[in-house]
C-alpha positions in Angstrom: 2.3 7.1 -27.4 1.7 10.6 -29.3 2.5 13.1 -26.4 4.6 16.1 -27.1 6.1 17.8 -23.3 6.8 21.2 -24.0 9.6 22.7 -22.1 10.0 26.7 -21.5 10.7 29.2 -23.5 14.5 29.0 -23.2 14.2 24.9 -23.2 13.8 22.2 -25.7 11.4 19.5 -26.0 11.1 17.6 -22.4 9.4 14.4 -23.5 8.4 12.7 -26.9 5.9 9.8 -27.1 7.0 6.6 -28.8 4.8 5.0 -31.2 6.1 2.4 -31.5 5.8 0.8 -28.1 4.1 -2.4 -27.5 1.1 -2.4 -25.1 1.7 -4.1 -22.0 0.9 -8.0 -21.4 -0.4 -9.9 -18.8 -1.2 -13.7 -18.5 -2.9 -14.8 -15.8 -4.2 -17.9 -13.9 -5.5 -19.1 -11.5 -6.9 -22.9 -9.8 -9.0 -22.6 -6.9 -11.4 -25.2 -4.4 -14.3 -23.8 -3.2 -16.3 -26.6 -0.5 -19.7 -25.7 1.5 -19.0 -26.3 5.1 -22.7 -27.8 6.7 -25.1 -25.0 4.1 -23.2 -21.6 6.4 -20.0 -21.5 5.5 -18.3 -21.1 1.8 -14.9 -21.6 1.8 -12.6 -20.5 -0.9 -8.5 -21.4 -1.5 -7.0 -20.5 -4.6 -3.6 -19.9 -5.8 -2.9 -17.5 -8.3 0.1 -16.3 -10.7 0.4 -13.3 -12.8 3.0 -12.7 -15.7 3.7 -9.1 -16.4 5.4 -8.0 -20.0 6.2 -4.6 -22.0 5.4 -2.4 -19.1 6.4 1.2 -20.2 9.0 3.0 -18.4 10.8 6.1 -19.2 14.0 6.4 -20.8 16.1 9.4 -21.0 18.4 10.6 -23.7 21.3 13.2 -23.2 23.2 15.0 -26.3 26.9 15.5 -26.0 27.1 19.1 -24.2 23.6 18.6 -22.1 21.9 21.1 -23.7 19.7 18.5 -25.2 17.7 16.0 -22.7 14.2 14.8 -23.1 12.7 11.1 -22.1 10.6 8.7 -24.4 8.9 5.9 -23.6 10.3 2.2 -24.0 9.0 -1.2 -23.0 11.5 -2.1 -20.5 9.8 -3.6 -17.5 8.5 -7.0 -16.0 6.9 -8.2 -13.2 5.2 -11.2 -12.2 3.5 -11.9 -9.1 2.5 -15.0 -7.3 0.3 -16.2 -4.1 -2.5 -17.5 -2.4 -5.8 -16.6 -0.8 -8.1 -17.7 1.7 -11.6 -16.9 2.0 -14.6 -18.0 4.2 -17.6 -16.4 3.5 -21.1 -16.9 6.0 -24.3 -15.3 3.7 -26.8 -16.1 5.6 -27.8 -15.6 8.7 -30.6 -14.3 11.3 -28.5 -12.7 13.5 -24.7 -12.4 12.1 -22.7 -12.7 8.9 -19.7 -12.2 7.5 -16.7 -13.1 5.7 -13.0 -13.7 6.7 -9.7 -13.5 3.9 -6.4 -13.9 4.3 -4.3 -12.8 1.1 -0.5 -13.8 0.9 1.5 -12.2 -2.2 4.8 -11.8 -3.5 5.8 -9.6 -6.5 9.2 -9.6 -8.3 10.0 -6.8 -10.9 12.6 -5.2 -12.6 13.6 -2.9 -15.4 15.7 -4.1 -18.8 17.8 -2.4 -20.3 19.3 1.6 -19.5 17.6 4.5 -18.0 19.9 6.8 -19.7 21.2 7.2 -22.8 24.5 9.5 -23.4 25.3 11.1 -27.1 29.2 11.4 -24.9 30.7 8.0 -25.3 32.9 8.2 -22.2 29.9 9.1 -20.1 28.1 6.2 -21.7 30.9 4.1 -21.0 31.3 4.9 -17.4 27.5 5.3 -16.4 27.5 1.7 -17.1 26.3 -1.0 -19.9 22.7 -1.7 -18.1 21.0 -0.6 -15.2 19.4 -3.9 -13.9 16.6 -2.8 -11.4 15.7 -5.8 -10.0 13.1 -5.6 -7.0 13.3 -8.8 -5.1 10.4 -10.3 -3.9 9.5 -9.7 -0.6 5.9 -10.7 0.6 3.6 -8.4 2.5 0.7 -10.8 3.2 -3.0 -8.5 4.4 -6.1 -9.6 5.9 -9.7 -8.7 6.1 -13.0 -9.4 7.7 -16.4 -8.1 7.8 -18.8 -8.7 10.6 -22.0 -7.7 10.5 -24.5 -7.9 13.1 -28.2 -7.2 12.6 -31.6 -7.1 14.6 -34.6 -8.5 12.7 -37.5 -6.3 11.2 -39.8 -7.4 14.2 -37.5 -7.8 17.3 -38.4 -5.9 20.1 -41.5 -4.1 21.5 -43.4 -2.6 18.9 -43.9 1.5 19.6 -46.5 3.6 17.8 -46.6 1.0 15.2 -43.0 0.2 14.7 -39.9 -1.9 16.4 -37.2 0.6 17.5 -34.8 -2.1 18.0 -35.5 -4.0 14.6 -33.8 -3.6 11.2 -30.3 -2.5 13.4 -27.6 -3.4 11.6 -23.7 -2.8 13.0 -20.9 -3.4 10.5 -17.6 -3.7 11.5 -14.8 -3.6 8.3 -11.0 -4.8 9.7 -8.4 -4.7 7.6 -4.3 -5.6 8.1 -1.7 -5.4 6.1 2.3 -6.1 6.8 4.1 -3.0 7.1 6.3 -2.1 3.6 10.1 -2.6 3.2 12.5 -0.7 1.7 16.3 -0.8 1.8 18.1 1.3 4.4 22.1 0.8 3.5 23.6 3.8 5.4 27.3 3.1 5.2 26.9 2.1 1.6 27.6 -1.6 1.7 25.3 -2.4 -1.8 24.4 -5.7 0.2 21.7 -4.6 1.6 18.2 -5.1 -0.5 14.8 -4.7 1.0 16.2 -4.9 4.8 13.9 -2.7 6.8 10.7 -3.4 7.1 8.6 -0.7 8.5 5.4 -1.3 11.1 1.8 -2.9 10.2 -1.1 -1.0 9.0 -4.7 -1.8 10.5 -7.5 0.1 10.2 -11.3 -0.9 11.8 -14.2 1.0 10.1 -17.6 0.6 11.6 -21.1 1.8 9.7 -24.5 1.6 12.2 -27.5 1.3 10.2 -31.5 2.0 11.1 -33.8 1.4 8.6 -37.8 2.5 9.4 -40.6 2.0 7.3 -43.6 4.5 7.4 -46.3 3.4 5.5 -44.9 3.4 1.9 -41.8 5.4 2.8 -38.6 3.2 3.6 -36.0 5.4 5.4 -32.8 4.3 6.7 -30.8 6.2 9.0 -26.7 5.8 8.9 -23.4 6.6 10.4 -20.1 5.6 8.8 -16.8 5.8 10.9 -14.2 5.5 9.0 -10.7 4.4 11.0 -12.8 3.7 14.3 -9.6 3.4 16.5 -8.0 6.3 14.6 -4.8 4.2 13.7 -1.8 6.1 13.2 -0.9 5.2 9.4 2.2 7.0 8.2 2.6 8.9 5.3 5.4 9.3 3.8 4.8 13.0 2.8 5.8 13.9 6.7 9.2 13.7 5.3 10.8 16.7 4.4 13.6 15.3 2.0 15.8 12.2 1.8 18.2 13.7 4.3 15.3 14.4 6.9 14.2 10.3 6.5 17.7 9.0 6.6 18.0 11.4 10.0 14.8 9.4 11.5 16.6 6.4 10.4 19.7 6.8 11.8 18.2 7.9 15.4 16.5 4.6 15.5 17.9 2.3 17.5 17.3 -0.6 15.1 18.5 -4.3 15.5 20.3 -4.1 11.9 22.8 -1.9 13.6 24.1 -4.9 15.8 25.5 -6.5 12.6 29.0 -7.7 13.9 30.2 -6.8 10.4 29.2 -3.3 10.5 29.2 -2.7 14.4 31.9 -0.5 14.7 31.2 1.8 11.8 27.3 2.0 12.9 28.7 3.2 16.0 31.1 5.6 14.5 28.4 7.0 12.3 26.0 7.4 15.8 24.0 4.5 15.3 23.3 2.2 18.0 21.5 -1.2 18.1 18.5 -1.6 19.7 14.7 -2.9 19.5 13.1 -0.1 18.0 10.8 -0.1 14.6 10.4 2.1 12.1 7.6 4.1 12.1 8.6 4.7 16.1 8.7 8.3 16.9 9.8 9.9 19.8 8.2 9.7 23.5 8.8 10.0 27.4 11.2 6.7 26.9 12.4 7.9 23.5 13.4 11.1 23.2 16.4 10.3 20.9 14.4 9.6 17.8 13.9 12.7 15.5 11.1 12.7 14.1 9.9 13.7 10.9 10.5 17.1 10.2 6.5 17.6 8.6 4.2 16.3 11.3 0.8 17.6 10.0 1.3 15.8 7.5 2.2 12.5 9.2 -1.1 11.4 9.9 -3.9 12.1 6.3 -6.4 9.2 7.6 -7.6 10.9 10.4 -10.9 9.1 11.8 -13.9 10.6 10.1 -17.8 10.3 10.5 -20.4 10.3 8.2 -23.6 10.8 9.1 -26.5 10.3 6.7 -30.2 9.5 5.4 -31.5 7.6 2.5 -35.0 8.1 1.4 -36.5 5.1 -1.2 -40.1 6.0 -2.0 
């Protein structure tokens, strides 16, 4: 709200706080069953809404010559967002527990207002009265569960005084999550919104607990994988710059490019319709797709282990 950004030397002030900005507002709510299914399962449905107002945004104001051009801060976005969730949860349990959710959202925001300001009045004119960014909701619904098996404190032959195979526990942590969507308008049709949606992300981590207890000492012994299957999860860092993503775009042979509309210029442009996905890359069977132009950094969650004592005394 205070914030002064300094430029250089040679350069004015970058960025100037704005006091007078409202803090942002959010009403929420939220009506829910929860029902006890025979004293092992908790079940949970609840649908939710969110109202988002006065988010802060940047604004940015240009003098007549551009030597002048710092941004502020305005309240000029909203966003609400809207859905449902499932939930079964099993507490208890000799042997295994767990829980199970399922987690279906949509979230619509936009921007009010201009993102630029001009002291020029025909380059206020022409860059246009508002620029109404208006993200359309799209959902991108995720899931989770949690398995957990364990042993129990005495199960198993006992050996020099303790059970080897008691107090094992074995977690499994799976999560999913629709892949994201962004728009991909190549021949610049500005009908296209949110048309290309990109593959699903799943990960599977899984932690292996032993605990031991030696007289008053209780020591537990543990090993956490995280990303068990080593799941490919793109980042988008892997591209170099827009012209090396809209290069893996166009290489794809995506269905979009089938439009009988737009056939003939996808084809003029070199793209041709197909089944591929984004977040394909190129192998034995597709070697037309050209890949991202930073590799190493493609792939950040690498699968990782953990391993690891606590000591409680």
């Amino acid at each position: 709200m205070y914030r002064i950004n300094w430029g250089k030397k040679s350069d004015p002030v970058a960025g100037l706080g704005n006091p007078s900005a409202d803090l942002p507002k959010t009403v929420a709510y939220e009506l829910g069953i929860e029902y006890n299914i025979a004293n092992q399962i908790l079940l949970h449905v609840a649908g939710y809404y969110r109202d988002i107002t006065e988010q802060t945004g940047n604004v940015t104001y240009i003098d007549w010559d551009g030597t002048v051009t710092y941004n502020t801060t305005e309240n000029k976005n909203y966003a609400d967002v809207r859905g449902f969730e499932i939930r079964a949860d099993k507490r208890f349990g000799r042997w295994v527990t767990g829980w199970l959710q399922f987690n279906y959202m949509v979230t619509t925001s936009g921007d009010i207002g201009r993102n630029t300001y001009y002291e020029n009045p025909n380059t206020q004119r022409t860059s246009g009265l508002a620029d109404p960014d208006l993200v359309r909701p799209v959902a991108r619904p995720s899931a989770s569960a949690n398995v957990r098996f364990t042993s129990p404190s005495d199960f198993g032959p006992m050996v020099a005084g303790i059970y080897p195979a008691g107090d094992f526990s074995v977690n499994f942590l799976l999560n999913w999550q629709a892949g994201r969507t962004e728009t991909w308008d190549p021949l610049g049709t500005q009908k296209l919104v949110s048309n290309l949606r990109w593959k699903s992300d799943y990960t599977v981590d899984l932690r292996i607990q032993k605990r031991v207890k030696i007289s008053k000492l209780d020591l537990s012994l543990f090993a956490d994988i995280t990303n068990l299957l080593n799941s490919d999860l793109w980042n988008s860092a892997a591209f170099q710059n827009n012209d090396d993503h809209d290069n893996y775009l166009k290489s794809l042979k995506l269905e979009m490019y089938s439009d009988p509309e737009y056939k003939d210029q996808y084809a003029a442009n070199g793209m041709v319709a197909g089944d591929d996905k984004a977040g394909d890359l190129s192998s034995d069977g597709k070697d037309y797709i050209n890949d991202p132009n930073y590799d190493h950094l493609m792939y950040l969650n690498v699968r990782s282990i953990l391993l690891g004592c606590t000591i409680n005394l």
